[in-house]
MARDREN-480112 format. One line per 5 residues: number of its first residue (from 1); their letters; for each residue x, y, z of C-alpha. Coordinates in steps of 0.02 Angstrom, whole numbers, padded with zeros to 5 digits. Layout:
NUM) a) X:Y:Z | ... .
This chain:
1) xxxxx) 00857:-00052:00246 | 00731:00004:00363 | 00542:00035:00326 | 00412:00053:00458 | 00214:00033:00480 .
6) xxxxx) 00102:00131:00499 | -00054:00058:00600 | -00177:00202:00645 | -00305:00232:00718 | -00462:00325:00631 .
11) xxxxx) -00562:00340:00790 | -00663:00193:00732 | -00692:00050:00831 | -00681:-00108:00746 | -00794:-00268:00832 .
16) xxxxx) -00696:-00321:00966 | -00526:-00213:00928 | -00474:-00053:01023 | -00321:-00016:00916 | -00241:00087:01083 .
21) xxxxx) -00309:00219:01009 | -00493:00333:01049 | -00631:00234:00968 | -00748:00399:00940 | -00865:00295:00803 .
26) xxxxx) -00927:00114:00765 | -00859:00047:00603 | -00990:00037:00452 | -00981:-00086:00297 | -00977:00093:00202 .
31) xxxxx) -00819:00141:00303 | -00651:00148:00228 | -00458:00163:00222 | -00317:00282:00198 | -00157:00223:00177 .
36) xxxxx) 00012:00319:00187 | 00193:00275:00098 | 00312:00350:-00007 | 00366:00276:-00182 | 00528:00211:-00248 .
41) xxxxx) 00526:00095:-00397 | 00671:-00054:-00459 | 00777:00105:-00560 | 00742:00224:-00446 | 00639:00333:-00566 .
46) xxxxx) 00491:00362:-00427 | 00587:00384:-00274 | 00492:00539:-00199 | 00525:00538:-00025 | 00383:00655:00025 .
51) xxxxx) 00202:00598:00108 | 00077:00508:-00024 | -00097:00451:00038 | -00223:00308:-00040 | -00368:00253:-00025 .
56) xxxxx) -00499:00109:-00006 | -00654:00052:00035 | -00611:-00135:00062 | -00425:-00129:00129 | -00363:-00233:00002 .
61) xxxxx) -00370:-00129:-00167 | -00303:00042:-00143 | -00338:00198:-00272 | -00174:00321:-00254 | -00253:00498:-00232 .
66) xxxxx) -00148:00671:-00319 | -00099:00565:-00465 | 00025:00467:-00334 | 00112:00621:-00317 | 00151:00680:-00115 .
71) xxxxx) 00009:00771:-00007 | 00153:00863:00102 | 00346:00868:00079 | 00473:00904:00183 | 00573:01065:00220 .
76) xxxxx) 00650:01028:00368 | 00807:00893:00410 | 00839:00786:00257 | 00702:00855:00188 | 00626:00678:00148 .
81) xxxxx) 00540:00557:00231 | 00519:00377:00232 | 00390:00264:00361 | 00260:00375:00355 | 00132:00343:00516 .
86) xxxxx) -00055:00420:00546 | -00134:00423:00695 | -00297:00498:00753 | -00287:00583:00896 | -00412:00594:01047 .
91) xxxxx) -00473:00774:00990 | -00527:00681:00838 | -00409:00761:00722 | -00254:00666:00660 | -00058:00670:00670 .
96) xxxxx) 00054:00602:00547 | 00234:00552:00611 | 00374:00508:00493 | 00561:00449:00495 | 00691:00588:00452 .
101) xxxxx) 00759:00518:00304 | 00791:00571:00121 | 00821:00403:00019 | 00928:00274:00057 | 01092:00339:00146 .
106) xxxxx) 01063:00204:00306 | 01226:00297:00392 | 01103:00455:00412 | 01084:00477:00598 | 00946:00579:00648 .
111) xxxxx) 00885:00615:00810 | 00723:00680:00742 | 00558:00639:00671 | 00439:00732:00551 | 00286:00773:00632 .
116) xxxxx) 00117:00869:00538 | -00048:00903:00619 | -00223:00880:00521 | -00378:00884:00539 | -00427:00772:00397 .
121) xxxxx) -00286:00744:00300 | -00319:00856:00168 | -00202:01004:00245 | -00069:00980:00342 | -00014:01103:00479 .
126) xxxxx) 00116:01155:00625 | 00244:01058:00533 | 00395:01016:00647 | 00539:00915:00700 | 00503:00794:00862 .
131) xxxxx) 00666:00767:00959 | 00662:00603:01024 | 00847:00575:01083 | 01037:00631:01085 | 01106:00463:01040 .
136) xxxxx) 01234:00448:00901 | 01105:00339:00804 | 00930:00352:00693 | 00755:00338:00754 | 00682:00251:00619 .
141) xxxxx) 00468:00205:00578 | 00393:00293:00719 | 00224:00215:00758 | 00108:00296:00904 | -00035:00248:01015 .
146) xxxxx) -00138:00323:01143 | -00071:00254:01323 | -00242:00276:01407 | -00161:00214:01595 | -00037:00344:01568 .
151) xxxxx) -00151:00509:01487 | -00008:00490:01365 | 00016:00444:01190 | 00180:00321:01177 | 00305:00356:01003 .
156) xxxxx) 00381:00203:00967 | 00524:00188:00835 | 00695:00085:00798 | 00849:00149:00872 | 01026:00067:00916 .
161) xxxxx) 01083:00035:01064 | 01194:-00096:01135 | 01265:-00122:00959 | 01087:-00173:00901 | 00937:-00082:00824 .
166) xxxxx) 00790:-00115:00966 | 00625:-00036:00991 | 00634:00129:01104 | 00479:00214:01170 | 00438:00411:01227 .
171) xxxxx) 00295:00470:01285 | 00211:00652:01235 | 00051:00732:01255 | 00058:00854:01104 | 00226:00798:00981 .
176) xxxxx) 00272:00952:01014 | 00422:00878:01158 | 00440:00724:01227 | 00483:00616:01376 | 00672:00551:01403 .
181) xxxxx) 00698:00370:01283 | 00688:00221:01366 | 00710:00036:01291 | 00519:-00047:01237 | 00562:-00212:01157 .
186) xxxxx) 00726:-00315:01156 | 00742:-00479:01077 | 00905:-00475:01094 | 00932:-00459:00897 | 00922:-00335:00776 .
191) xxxxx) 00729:-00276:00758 | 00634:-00144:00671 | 00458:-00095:00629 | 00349:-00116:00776 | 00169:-00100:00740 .
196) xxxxx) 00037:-00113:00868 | -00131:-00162:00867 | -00258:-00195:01047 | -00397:-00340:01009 | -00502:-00398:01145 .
201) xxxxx) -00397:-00342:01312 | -00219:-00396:01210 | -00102:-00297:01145 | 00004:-00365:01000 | 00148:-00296:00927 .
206) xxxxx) 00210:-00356:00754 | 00405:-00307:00705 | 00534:-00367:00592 | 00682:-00477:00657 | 00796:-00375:00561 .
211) xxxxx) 00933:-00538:00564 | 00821:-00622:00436 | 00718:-00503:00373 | 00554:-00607:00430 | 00381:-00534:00543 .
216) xxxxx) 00376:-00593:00717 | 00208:-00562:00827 | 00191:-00516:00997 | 00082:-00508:01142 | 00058:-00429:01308 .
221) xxxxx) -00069:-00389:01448 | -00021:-00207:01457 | 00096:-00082:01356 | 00225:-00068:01487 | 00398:-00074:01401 .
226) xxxxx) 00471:-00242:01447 | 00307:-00349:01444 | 00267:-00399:01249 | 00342:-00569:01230 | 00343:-00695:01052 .
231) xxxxx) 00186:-00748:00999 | 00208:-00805:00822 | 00327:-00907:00725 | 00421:-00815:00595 | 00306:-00746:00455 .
236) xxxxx) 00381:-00717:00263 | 00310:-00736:00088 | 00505:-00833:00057 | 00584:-00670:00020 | 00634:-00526:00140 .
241) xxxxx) 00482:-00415:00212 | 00456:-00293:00341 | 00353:-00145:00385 | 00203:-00246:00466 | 00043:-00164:00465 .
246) xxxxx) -00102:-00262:00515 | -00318:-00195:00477 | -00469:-00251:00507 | -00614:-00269:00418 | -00774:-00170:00415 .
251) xxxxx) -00882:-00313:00350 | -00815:-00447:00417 | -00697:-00536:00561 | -00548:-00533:00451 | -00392:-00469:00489 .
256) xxxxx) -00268:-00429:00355 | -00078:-00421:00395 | 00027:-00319:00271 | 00206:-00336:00241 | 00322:-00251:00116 .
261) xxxxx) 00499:-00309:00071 | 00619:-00189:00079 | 00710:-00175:-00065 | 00680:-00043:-00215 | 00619:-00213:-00327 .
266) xxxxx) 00517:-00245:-00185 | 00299:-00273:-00176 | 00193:-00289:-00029 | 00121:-00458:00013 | -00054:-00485:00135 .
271) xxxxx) -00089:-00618:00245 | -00267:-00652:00333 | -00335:-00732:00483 | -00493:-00727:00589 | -00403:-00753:00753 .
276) xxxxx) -00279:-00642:00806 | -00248:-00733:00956 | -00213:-00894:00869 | -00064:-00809:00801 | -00075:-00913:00621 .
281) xxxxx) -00096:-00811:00464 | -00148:-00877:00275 | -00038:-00803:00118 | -00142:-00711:00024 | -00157:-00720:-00188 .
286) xxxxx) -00088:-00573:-00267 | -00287:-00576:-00368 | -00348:-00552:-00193 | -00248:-00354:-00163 | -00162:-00225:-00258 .
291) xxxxx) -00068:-00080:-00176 | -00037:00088:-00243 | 00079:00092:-00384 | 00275:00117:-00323 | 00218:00121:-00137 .
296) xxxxx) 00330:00078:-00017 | 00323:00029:00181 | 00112:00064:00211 | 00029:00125:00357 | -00159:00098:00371 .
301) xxxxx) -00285:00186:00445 | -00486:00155:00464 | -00571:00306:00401 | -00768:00342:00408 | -00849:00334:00245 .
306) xxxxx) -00864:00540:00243 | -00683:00560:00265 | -00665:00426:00141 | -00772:00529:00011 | -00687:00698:00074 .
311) xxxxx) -00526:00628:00040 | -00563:00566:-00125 | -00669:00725:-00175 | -00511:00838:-00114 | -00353:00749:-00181 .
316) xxxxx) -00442:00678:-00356 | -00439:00510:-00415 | -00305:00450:-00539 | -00310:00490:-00721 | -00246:00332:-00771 .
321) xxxxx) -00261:00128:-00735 | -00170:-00027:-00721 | -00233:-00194:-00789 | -00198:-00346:-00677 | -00197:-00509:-00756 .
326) xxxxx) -00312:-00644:-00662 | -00229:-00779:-00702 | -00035:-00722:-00651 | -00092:-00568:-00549 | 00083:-00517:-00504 .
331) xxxxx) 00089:-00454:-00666 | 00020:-00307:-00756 | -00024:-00276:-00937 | 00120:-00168:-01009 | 00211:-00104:-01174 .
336) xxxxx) 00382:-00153:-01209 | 00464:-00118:-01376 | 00299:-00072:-01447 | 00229:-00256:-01404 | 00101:-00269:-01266 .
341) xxxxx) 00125:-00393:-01146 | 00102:-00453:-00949 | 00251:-00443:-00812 | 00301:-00446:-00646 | 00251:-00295:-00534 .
346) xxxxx) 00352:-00177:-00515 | 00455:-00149:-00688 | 00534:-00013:-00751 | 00499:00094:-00855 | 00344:00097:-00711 .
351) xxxxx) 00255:00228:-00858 | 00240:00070:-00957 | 00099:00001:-00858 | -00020:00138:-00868 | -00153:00180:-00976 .
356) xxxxx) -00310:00302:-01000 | -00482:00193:-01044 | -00552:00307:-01178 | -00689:00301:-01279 | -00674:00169:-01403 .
361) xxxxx) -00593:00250:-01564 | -00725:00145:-01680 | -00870:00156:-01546 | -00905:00275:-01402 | -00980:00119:-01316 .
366) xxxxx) -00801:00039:-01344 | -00658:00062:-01251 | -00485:00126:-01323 | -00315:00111:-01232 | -00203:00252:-01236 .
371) xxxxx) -00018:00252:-01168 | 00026:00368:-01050 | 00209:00405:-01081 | 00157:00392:-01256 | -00003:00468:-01295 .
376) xxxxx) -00031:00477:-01460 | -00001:00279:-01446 | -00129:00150:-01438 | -00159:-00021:-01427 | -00233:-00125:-01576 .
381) xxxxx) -00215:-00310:-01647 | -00123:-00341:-01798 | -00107:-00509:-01871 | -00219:-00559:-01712 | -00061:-00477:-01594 .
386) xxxxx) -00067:-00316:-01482 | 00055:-00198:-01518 | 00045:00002:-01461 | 00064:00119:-01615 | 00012:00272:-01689 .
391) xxxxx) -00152:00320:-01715 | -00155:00327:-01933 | -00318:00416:-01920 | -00384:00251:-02046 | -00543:00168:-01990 .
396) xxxxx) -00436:00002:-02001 | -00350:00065:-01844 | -00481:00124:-01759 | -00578:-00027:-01778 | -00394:-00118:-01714 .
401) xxxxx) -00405:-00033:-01573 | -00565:-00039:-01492 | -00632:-00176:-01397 | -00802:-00211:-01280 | -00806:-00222:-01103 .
406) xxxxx) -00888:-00377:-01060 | -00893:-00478:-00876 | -00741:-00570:-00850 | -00738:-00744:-00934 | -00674:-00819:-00776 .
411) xxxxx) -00734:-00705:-00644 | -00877:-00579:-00681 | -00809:-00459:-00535 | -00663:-00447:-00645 | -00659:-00404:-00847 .
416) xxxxx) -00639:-00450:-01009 | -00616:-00375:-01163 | -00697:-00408:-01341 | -00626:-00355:-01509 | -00714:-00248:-01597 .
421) xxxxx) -00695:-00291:-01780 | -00658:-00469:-01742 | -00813:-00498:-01604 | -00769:-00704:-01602 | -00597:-00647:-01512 .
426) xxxxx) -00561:-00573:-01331 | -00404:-00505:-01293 | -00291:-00602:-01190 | -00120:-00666:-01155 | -00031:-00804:-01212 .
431) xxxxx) 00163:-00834:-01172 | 00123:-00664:-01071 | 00127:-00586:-01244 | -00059:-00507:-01282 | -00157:-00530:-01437 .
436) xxxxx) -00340:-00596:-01496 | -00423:-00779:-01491 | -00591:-00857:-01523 | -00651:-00902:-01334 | -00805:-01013:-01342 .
441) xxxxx) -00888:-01114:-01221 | -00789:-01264:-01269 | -00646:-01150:-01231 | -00518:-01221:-01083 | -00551:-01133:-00912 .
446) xxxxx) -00350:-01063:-00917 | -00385:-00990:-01110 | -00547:-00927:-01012 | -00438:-00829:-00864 | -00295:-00790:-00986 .
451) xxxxx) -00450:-00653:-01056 | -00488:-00602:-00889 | -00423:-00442:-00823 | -00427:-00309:-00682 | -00463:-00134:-00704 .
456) xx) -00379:-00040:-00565 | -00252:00085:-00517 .
């Protein structure tokens, strides 16, 4: 029941914010994001316990990098992970830190955590185990900083003591061995998940009360264990989250505070402000972010718009995409039974929701939609409905299946799709079951937004 951020630092220095960590570079608007997780989905099916990255340029949309498949794994331990946490370093280069876990066995007590040095986070060396007590208990989502008062960087994770899970804190200078535990944050309940982030002279540190499963902020002059006290009331999307993770952005003074609940059947949900300090945070629209497909418990880092490009140029982009409805943008366009349809992120089987754009079957300048887990499967209308079938090799289906990329009817950042032998209809959803209509002007603005979609991974 744990998960843990992962705020990091990428050397950048974001107007006004110090993120305790070396600022070595101003943040540009062509700056970026990496983001690291593992995956788990509602059935299981993608639980890989190993470290994935993503990417983005706007930290809101992320693109999974190695086909979503891990970047490093585990040998030592479990030999799984789960919190992964980056953290640029002040030699420039970058640490990744994770909890010593291998799926879901909460009675695991480790007194260890999974530690890799990189240089850019596309190899991974010195791999190790960090000792960072001898208490019969866990340390669970380590998150670091650089302690500049001390010359230290600070490892901060979940342990229990005193019957309760509370925040502990040892200091290190290389991860290599570390200072003896000592006791960082107490509420005197449950908590998990702190997550740190410096903005003007304040700290804050976000966590999870762990008794309700909601976000708490808080605050402090300086990072001396004892001294962060409540800022914030309770934060939730009405279900259970944790794993706070809060960035800024390049291009504007936004900050965006991530949360993920914590179940298998679980999504991540955003919140935004422009004043840390105030402590009040806005609910974000599902249209506004979408996070890497079966991620679970982010950690964030700023990255410079090279590292962004190296990264993306090293680990490959994804072969496939996932269509986001506009309209009900919780839910992705899917196959079920051979009908196409939208539902609720995340769904098993997870396969169902992704498709290669290839060239229209009828027209090159077309676009064609080809299953994944079944890819000699397309989809095409019939009777004016989408279903996903075989390709006959007839012109009838090829002309079925192949539709126009056009603006989005309701958004023109977004898309829409035109048939190609019926070029009156666009495809859209209705009763979150897909097929063709006539939209015209006259056409309502929901039939408009029902035919607007979101090409993404």
């Amino acid at each position: 029941m744990k998960r843990r951020t992962l705020l990091s630092a990428t050397g950048a220095a974001l107007a006004g914010a110090t993120l305790l960590r070396p600022a070595t570079a101003s943040a540009a608007p062509g700056d970026g994001y990496v983001m690291a997780y593992f995956t788990e989905s509602p059935s299981m099916t993608a639980a890989n316990y190993g470290l994935h990255l993503a990417v983005s340029s706007d930290g809101l949309n992320w693109t999974p990098l190695n086909q979503n498949r891990p970047v490093a794994t585990p040998t030592l331990g479990s030999r799984g992970l789960r919190d992964p946490f980056v953290l640029r370093k002040q030699n420039g280069g970058f640490v990744v830190l994770a909890t010593d876990l291998n799926g879901t066995d909460w009675n695991y007590q480790s007194q260890y955590l999974h530690v890799w040095d990189s240089a850019d986070l596309r190899t991974f060396t010195g791999y190790r185990l960090l000792k960072v007590h001898s208490l019969a208990t866990h340390a669970w989502a380590p998150e670091a900083y650089w302690d500049a008062g001390r010359g230290q960087y600070a490892v901060v994770y979940s342990a229990v003591t005193g019957g309760r899970n509370v925040l502990m804190v040892n200091y290190t200078s290389d991860f290599v061995t570390a200072s003896a535990p000592q006791t960082f944050f107490d509420p005197g309940y449950d908590a998990i998940d702190g997550s740190f982030v410096s903005v003007n002279g304040v700290n804050y540190m976000y966590f999870k009360n762990n008794t309700n499963s909601t976000l708490l902020g808080t605050r402090s002059t300086t990072l001396n264990p004892g001294s962060f006290s409540i800022h914030t009331a309770a934060i939730g999307p009405g279900r259970g989250v944790e794993a706070p993770q809060i960035v800024k952005s390049h291009t504007a003074n936004t900050w965006y505070l991530w949360g993920d609940t914590w179940s298998p059947n679980g999504r991540f949900f955003c919140w935004q402000t422009s004043n840390v300090a105030g402590g009040t945070w806005s609910l974000l629209n599902d249209r506004a972010y979408t996070q890497p497909l079966n991620s679970k418990h982010p950690g964030i880092a700023p990255v410079t718009s090279a590292e962004l490009t190296a990264l993306t140029s090293a680990w490959g982009l994804p072969t496939w995409n996932r269509i986001k409805s506009y309209n009900f943008p919780d839910r992705y366009v899917r196959h079920g039974n051979n009908v196409a349809r939208i539902d609720p992120y995340p769904f098993e089987p997870y396969q169902d929701q992704l498709w290669t754009l290839v060239p229209g079957l009828a027209d090159p300048a077309g676009v064609s939609f080809r299953s994944v887990n079944y890819p000699d499967r397309y989809l095409r209308h019939y009777d004016y409905t989408i279903r996903l079938a075989a390709n006959d090799g007839t012109s009838a289906f090829r002309g079925d299946a192949t539709f126009y990329r056009t603006a989005g009817l309701a958004d023109s950042s977004w898309t829409s799709f035109r048939s190609y032998n019926f070029p009156d209809r666009y495809l859209r959803h209705y009763d979150y079951l897909l097929r063709i209509d006539p939209l015209t002007s006259s056409s309502p603005a929901t039939d408009r937004q029902d035919a607007t979609f979101r090409i993404g991974y």
